[in-house]
Backbone bond lengths (Angstrom), bond angles and torsions (degrees), N, CA, C in turn:
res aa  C-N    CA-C-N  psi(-1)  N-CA   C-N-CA  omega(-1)  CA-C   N-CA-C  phi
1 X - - - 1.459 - - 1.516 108.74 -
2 X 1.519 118.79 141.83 1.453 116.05 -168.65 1.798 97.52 -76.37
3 X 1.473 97.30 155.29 1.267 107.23 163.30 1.546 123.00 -36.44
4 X 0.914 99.12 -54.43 1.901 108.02 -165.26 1.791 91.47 -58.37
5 X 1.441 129.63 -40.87 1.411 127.94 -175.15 1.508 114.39 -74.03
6 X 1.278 130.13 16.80 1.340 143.36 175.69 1.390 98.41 -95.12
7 X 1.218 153.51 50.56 1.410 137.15 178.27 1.548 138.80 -74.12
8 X 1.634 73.75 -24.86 1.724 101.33 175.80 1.751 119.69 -106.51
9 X 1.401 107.93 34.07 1.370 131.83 152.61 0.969 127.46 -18.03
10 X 1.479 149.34 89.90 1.570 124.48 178.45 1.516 99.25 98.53
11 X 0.894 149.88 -12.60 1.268 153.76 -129.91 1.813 93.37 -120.47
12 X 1.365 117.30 146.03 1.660 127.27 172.18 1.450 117.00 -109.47
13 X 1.515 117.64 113.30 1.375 105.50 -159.32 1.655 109.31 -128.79
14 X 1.445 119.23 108.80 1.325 116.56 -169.77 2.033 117.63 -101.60
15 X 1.009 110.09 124.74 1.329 120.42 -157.66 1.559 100.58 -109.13
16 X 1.331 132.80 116.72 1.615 137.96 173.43 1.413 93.01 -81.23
17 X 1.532 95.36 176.72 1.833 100.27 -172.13 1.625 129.64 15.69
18 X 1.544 113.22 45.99 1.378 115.36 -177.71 1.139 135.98 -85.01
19 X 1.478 105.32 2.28 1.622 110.23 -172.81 1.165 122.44 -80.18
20 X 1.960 121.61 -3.69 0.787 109.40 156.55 2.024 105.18 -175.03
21 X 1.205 120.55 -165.15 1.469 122.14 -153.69 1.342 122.64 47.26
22 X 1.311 132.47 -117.68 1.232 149.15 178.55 1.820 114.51 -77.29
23 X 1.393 118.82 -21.93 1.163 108.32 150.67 1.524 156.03 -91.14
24 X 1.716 91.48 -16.02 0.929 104.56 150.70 1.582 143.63 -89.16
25 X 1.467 98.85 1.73 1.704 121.50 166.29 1.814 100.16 -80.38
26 X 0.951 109.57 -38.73 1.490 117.35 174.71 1.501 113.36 -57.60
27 X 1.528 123.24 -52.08 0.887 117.03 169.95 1.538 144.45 -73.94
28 X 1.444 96.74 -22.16 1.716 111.15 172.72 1.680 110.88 -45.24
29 X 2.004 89.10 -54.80 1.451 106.58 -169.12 1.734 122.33 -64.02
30 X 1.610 97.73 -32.95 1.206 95.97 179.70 1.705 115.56 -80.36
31 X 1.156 111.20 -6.30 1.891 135.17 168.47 1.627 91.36 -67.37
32 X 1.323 112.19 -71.86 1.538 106.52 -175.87 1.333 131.71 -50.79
33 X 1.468 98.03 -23.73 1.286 99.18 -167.99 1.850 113.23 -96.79
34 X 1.191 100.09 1.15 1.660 117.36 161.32 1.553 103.68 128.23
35 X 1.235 129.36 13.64 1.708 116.43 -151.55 1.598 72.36 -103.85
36 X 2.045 92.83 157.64 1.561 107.40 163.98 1.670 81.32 -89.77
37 X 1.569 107.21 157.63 1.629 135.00 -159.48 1.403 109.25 -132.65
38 X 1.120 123.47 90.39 1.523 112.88 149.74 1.354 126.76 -111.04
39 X 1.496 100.68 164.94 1.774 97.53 -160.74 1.678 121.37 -136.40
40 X 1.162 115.23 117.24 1.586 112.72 -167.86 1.143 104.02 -101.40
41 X 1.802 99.96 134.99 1.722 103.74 175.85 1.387 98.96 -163.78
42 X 1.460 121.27 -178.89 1.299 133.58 -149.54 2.020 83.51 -102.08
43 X 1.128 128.48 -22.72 1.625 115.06 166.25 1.379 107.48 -144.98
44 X 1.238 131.15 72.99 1.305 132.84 -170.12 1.559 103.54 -64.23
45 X 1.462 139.03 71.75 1.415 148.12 163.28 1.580 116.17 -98.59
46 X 1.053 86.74 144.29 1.743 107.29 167.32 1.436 109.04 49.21
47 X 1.906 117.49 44.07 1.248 119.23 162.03 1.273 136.52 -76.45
48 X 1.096 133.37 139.68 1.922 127.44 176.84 1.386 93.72 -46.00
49 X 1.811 75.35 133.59 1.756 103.69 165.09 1.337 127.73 -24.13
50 X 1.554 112.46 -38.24 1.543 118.14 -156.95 1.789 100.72 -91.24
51 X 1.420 121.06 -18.98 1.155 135.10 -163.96 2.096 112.35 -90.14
52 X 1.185 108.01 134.78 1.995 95.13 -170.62 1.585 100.85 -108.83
53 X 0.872 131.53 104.77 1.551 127.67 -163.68 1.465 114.22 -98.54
54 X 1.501 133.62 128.37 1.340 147.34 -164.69 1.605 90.18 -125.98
55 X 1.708 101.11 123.88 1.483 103.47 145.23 1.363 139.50 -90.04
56 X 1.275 125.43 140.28 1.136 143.80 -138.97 1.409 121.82 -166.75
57 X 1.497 115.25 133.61 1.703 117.82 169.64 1.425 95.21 -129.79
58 X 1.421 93.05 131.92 1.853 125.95 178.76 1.461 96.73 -62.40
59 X 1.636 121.12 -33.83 1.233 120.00 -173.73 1.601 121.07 -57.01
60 X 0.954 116.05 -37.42 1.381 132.49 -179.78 1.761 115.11 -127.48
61 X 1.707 83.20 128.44 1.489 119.48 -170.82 1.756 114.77 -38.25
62 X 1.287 90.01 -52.70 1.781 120.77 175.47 1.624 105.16 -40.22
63 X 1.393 90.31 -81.81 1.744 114.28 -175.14 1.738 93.76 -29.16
64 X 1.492 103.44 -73.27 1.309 119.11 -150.77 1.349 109.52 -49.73
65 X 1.738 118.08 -52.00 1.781 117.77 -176.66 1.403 97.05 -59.94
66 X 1.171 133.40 -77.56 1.543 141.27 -176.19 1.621 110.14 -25.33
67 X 0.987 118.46 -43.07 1.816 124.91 165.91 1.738 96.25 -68.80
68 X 0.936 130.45 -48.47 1.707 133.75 -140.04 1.634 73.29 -90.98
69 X 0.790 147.34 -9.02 1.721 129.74 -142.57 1.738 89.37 -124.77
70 X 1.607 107.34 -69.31 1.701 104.46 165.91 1.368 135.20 -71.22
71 X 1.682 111.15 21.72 1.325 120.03 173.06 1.686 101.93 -102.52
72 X 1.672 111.23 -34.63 1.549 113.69 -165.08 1.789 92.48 -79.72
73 X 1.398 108.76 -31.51 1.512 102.96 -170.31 1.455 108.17 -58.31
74 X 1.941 121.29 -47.22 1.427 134.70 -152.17 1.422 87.12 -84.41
75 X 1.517 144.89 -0.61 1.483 158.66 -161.29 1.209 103.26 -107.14
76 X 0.883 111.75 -44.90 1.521 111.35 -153.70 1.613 113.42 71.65
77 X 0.974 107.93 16.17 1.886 105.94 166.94 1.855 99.53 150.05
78 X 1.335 109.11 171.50 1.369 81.02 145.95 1.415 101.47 -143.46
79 X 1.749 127.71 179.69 0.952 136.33 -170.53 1.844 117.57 -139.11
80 X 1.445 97.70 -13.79 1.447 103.55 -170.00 1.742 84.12 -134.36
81 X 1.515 99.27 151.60 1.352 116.13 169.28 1.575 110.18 -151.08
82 X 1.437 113.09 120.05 1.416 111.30 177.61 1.825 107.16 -110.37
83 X 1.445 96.11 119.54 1.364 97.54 175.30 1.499 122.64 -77.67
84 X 1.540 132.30 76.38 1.496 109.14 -156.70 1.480 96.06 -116.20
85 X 1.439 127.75 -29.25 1.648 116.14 174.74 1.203 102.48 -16.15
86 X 1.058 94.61 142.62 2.444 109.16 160.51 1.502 93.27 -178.47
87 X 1.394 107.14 177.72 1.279 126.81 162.00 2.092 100.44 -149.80
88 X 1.724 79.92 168.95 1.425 83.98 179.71 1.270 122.37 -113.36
89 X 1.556 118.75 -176.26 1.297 117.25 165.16 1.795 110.65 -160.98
90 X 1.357 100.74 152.75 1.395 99.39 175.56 1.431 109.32 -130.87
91 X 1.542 110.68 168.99 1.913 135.75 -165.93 1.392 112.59 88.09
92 X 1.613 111.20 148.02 1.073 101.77 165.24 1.360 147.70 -62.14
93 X 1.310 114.27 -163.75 1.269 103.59 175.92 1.793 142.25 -62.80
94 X 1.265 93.48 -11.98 1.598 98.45 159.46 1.788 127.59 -104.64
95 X 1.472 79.76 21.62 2.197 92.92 -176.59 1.700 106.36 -87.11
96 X 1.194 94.46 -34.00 2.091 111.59 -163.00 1.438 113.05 -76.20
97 X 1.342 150.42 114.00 1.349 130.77 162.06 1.164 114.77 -52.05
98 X 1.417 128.58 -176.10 0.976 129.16 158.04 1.758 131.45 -52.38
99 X 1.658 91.20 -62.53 1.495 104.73 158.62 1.659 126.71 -22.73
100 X 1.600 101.89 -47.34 1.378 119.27 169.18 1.617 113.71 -47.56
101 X 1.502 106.27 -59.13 1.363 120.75 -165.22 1.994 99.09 -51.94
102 X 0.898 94.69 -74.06 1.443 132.47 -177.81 1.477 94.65 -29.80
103 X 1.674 112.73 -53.21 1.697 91.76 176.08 1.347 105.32 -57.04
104 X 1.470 105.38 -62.79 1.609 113.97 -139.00 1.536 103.19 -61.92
105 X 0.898 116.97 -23.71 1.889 123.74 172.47 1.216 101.05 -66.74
106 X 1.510 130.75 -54.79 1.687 143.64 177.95 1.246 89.82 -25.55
107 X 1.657 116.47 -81.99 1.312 121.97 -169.83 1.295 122.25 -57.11
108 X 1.619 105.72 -83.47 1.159 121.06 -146.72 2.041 108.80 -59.86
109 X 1.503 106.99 -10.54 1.600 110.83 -178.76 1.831 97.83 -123.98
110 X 1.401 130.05 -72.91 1.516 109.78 155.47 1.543 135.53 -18.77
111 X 1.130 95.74 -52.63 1.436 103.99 -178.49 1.242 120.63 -38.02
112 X 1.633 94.33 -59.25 1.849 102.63 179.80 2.008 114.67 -79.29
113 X 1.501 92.63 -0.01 2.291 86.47 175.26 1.553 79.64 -84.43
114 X 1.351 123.84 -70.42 1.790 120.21 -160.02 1.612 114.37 -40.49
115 X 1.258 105.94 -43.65 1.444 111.18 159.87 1.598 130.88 -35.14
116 X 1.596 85.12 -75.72 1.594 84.71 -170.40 1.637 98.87 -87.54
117 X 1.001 143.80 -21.22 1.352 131.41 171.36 1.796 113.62 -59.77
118 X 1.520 115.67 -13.82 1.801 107.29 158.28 1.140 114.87 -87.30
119 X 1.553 121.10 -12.44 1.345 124.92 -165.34 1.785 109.01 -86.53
120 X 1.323 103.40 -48.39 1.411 120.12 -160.55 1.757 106.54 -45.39
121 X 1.349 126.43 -41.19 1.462 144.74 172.39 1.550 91.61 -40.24
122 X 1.318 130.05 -48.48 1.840 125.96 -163.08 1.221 97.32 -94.29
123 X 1.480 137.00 -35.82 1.396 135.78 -144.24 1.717 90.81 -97.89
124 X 1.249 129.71 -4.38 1.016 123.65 172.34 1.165 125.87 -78.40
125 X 1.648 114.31 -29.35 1.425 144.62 -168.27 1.498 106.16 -88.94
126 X 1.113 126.21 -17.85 1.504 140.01 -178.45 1.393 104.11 -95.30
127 X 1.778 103.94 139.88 1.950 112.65 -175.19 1.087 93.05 -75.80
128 X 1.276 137.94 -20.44 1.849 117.08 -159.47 1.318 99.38 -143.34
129 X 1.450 126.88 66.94 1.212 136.61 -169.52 1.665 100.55 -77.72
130 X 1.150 120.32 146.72 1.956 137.18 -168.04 1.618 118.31 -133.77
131 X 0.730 146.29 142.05 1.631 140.12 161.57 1.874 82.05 -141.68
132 X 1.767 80.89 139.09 1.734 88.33 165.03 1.662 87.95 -145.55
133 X 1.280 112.30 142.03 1.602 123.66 172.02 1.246 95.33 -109.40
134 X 1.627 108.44 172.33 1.412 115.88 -167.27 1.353 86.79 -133.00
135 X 1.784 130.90 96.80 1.209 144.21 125.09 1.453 132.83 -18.67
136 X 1.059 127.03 -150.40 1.516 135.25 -175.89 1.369 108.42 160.31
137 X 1.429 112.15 149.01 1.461 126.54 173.97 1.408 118.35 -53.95
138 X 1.679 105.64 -11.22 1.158 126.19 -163.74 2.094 119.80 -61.29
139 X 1.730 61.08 -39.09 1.659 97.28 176.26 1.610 118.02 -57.17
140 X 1.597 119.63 -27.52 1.097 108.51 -138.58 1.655 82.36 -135.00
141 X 1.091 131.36 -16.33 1.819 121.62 -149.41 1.657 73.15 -146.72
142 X 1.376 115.12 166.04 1.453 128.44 -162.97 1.787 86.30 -111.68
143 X 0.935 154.45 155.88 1.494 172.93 -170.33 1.562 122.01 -150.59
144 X 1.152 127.19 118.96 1.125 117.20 177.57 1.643 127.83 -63.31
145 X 0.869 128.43 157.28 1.522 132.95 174.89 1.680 112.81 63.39
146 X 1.243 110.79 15.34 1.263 105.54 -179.70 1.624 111.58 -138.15
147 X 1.387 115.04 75.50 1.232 131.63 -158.86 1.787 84.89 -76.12
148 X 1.399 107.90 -79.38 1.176 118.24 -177.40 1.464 123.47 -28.89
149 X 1.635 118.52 -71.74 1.360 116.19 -168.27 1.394 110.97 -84.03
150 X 1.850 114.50 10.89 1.711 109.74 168.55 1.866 99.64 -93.57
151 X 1.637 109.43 -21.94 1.571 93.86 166.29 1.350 130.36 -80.75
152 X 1.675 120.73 -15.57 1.492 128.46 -177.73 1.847 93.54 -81.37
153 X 1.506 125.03 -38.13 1.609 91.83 175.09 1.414 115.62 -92.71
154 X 1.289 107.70 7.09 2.117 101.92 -178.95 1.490 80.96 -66.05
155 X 1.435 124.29 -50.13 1.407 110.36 -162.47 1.367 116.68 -74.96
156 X 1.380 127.27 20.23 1.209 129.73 -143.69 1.779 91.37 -125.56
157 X 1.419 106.98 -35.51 1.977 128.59 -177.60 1.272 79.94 -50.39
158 X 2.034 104.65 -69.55 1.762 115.35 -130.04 1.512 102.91 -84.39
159 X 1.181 107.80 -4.45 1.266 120.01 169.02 1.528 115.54 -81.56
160 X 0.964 129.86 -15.23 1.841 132.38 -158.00 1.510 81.40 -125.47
161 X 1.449 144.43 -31.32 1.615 122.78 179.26 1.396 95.95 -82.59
162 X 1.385 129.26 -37.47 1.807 122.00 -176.87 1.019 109.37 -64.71
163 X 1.721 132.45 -37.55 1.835 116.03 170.70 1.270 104.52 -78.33
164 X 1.456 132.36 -27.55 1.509 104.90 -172.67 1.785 96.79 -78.09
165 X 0.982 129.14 -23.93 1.815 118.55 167.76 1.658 107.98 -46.62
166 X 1.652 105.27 -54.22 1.186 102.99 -166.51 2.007 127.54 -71.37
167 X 1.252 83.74 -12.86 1.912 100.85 -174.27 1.392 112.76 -107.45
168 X 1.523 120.24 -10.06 1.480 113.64 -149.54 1.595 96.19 -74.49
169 X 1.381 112.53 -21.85 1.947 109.85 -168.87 1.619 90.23 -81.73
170 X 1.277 139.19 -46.67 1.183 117.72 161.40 1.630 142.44 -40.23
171 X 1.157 94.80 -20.10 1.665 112.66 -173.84 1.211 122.25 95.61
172 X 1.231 130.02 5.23 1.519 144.02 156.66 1.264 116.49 -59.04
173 X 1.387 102.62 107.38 1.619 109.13 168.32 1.264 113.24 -105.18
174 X 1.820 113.24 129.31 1.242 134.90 176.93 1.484 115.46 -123.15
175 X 2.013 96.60 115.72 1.324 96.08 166.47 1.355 123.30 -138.04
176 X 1.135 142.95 -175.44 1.377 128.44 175.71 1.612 108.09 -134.03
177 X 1.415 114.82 164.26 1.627 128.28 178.38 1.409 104.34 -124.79
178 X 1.455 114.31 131.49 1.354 140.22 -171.39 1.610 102.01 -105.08
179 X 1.131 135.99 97.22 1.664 141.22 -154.78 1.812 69.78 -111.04
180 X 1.556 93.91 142.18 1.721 104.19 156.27 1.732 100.31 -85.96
181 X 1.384 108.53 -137.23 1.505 117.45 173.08 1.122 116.26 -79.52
182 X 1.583 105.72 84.32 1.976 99.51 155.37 1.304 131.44 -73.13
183 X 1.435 97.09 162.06 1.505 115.59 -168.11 1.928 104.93 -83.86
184 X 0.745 131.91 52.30 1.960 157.92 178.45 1.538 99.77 -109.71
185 X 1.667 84.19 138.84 1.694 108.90 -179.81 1.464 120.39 -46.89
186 X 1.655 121.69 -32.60 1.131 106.60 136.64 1.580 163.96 -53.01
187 X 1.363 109.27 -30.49 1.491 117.43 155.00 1.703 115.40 -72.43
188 X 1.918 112.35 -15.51 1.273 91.29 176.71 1.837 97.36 -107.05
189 X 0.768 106.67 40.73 2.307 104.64 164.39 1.845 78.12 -102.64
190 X 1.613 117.81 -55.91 1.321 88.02 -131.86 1.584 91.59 -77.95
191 X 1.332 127.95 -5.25 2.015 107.43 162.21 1.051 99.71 -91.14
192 X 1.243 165.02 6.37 1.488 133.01 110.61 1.396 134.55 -19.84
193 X 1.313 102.12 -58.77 1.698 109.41 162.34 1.806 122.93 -51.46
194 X 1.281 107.21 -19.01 1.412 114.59 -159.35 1.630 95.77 -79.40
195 X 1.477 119.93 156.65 1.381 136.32 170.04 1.358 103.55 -67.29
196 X 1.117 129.68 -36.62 1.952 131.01 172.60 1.195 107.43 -144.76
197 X 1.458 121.31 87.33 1.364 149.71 -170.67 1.969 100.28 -60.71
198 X 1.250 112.48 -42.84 1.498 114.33 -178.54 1.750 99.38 -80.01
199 X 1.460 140.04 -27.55 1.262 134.49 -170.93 1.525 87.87 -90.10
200 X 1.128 143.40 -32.39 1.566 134.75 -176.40 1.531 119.49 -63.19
201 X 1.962 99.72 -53.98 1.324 92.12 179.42 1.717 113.77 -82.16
202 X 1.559 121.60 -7.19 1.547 106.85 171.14 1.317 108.46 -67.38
203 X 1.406 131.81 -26.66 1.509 132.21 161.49 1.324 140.58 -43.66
204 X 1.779 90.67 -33.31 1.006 95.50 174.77 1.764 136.04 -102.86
205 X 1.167 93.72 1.53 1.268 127.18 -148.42 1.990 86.70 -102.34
206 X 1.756 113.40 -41.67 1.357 121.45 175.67 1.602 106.49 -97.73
207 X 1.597 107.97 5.29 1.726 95.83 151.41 1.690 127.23 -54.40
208 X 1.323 91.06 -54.35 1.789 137.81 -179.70 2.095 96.14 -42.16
209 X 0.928 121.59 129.40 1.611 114.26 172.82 1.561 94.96 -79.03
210 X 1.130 107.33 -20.87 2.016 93.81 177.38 1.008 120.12 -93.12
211 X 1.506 124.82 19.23 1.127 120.73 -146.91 1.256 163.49 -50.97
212 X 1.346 92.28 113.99 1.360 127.18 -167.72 1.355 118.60 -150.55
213 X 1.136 114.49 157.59 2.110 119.08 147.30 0.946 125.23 -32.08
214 X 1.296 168.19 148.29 1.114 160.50 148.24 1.553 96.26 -76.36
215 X 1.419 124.89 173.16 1.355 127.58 -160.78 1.510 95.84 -115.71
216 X 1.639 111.86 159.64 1.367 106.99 144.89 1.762 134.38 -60.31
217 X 1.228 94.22 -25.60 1.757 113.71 -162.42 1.678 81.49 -73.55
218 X 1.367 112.53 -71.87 1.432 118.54 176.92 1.348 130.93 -8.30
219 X 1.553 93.05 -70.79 1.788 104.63 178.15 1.903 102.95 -67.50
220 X 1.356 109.83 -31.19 1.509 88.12 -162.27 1.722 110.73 -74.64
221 X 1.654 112.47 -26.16 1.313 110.85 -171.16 1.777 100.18 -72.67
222 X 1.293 111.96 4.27 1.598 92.94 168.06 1.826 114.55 -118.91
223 X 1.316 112.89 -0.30 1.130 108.24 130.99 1.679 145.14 -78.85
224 X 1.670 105.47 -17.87 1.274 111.62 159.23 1.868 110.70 -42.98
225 X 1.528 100.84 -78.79 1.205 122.49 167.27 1.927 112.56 -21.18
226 X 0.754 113.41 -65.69 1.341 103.49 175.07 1.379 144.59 -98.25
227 X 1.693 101.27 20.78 1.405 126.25 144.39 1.328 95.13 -105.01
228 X 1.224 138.44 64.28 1.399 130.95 175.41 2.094 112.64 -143.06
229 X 0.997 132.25 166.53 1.200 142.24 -171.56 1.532 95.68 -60.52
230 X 1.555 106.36 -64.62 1.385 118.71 -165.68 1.895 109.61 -52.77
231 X 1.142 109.16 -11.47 1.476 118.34 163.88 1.466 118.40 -81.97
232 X 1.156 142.66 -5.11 1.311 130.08 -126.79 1.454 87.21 -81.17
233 X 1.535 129.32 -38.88 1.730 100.50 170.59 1.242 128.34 -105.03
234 X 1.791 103.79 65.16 1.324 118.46 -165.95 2.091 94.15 -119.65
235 X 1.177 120.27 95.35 1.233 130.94 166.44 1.628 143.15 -138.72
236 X 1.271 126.70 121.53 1.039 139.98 -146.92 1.633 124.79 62.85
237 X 1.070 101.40 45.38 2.061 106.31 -179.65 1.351 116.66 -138.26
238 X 1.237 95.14 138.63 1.825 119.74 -174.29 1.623 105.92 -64.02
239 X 1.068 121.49 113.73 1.447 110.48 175.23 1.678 98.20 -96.72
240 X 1.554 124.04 144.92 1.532 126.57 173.53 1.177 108.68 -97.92
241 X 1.036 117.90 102.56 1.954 109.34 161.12 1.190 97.54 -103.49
242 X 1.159 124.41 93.69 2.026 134.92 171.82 1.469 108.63 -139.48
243 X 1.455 143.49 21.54 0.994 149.09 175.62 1.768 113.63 42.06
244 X 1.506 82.73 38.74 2.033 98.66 168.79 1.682 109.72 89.73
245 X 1.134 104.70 27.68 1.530 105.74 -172.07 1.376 99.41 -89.09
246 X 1.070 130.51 -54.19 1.320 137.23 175.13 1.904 112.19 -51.84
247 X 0.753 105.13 -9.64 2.159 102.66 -168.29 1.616 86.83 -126.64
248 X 0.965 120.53 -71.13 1.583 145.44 -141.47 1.620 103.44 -63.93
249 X 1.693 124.21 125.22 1.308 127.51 166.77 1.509 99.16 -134.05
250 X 1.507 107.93 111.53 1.421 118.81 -164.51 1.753 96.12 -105.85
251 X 1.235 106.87 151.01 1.345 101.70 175.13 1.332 104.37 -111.55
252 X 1.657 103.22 143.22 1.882 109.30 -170.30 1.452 114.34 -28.21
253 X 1.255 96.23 157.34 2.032 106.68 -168.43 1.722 84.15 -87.25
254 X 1.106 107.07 126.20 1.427 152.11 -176.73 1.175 117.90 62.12
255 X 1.238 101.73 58.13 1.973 105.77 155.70 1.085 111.63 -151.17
């Protein structure tokens, strides 16, 4: 990688759910792009060399500082924090138990306060301190069958503009990325699950105005970007990587 693409040099960069999809595309890049990388996940195995992996569940308070604590130590500080752990869920609102709710909120909105509330103590100490959460279109456009995991990231938006209110005089920049449907081992279990796994993802793929998947590589180089220098007055904003799903009302292909 050329010099000039090193920006994040010197830099300590801790990645939740990184072992693989979109966080671990996050982390390669932010490796390439000069940052030391560590990565919390529920089995941190068989990561690239360049990457230091801590196990960890977002679910619990414990787990999480004790990871957050021997990631800033093996860092030497940290300066970047990507909130991307989540899990999913599908049906509407009368499909989910409670139990259901209760995880996916645990995680996918807890996850990221337990997180960054071990982090914030180091990220204070750092000149170019970053938080980027990992949103969803979910947040923003109504989706069918996903009552549940479109309410764990609505709270996930109003949550990422209230800390960047609350940190920005500190110098903490908080932003989040809204990925439409990526192409990650999670979007491919759940067309596995599907009755016609090839008629699901052409569906989904002609949700998209580009249609297509959006990538892992995709979403992460725009969270690179905004844990990055070239952001520095980039705070409290939704970035879309959904290939126009979120803006875009196309009228049927040929009319």
């Amino acid at each position: 990688m050329s010099e000039e693409l090193r920006d994040l040099e010197g830099l300590g960069a801790l990645v939740t759910g990184g072992a693989s999809g979109i966080g671990l595309a996050t982390a390669r890049l932010l490796a390439a792009r000069g940052a030391r990388v560590a990565v919390l996940d529920l089995a941190p195995d068989g990561l690239p060399g360049q990457l230091t992996g801590f196990k960890a569940d977002v679910s619990d308070d414990a787990s999480t500082r004790a990871a957050v604590d021997a990631a800033a130590e093996a860092l030497g500080g940290l300066d970047v924090l990507v909130n991307n752990a989540g899990i999913g869920a599908a049906g509407t609102v009368e499909d989910n138990p409670d139990e259901q709710w209760h995880r996916v909120l645990d995680v996918n909105v807890l996850g990221m306060v337990r997180t960054t509330r071990a982090a914030l103590p180091y990220l204070r100490r750092s000149a170019r301190p970053a938080i980027v959460n990992t949103c969803s279109i979910a947040a923003t456009a109504g989706l069918p069958q996903r009552a549940l995991y479109s309410a764990s990231k609505g709270a996930v938006l109003s949550l990422t503009l209230a800390m960047a209110a609350d940190h920005v005089r500190e110098g903490i920049r908080v932003n989040c990325v809204n990925p439409g449907t990526a192409d990650t081992p999670w979007v491919a279990r759940l067309l596995d699950a599907a009755d016609d796994p090839e008629a699901e993802r052409a569906a989904l793929d002609a949700r998209q105005p580009m249609g297509r998947l959006v990538t892992a590589d995709e979403v992460a180089a725009a969270i690179v970007y905004l844990a990055s220098p070239a952001a520095a007055s980039v705070t409290g904003t939704a970035l879309a990587v959904d290939g126009g799903m979120a803006g875009l009302r196309l009228r049927p292909a040929g009319q």
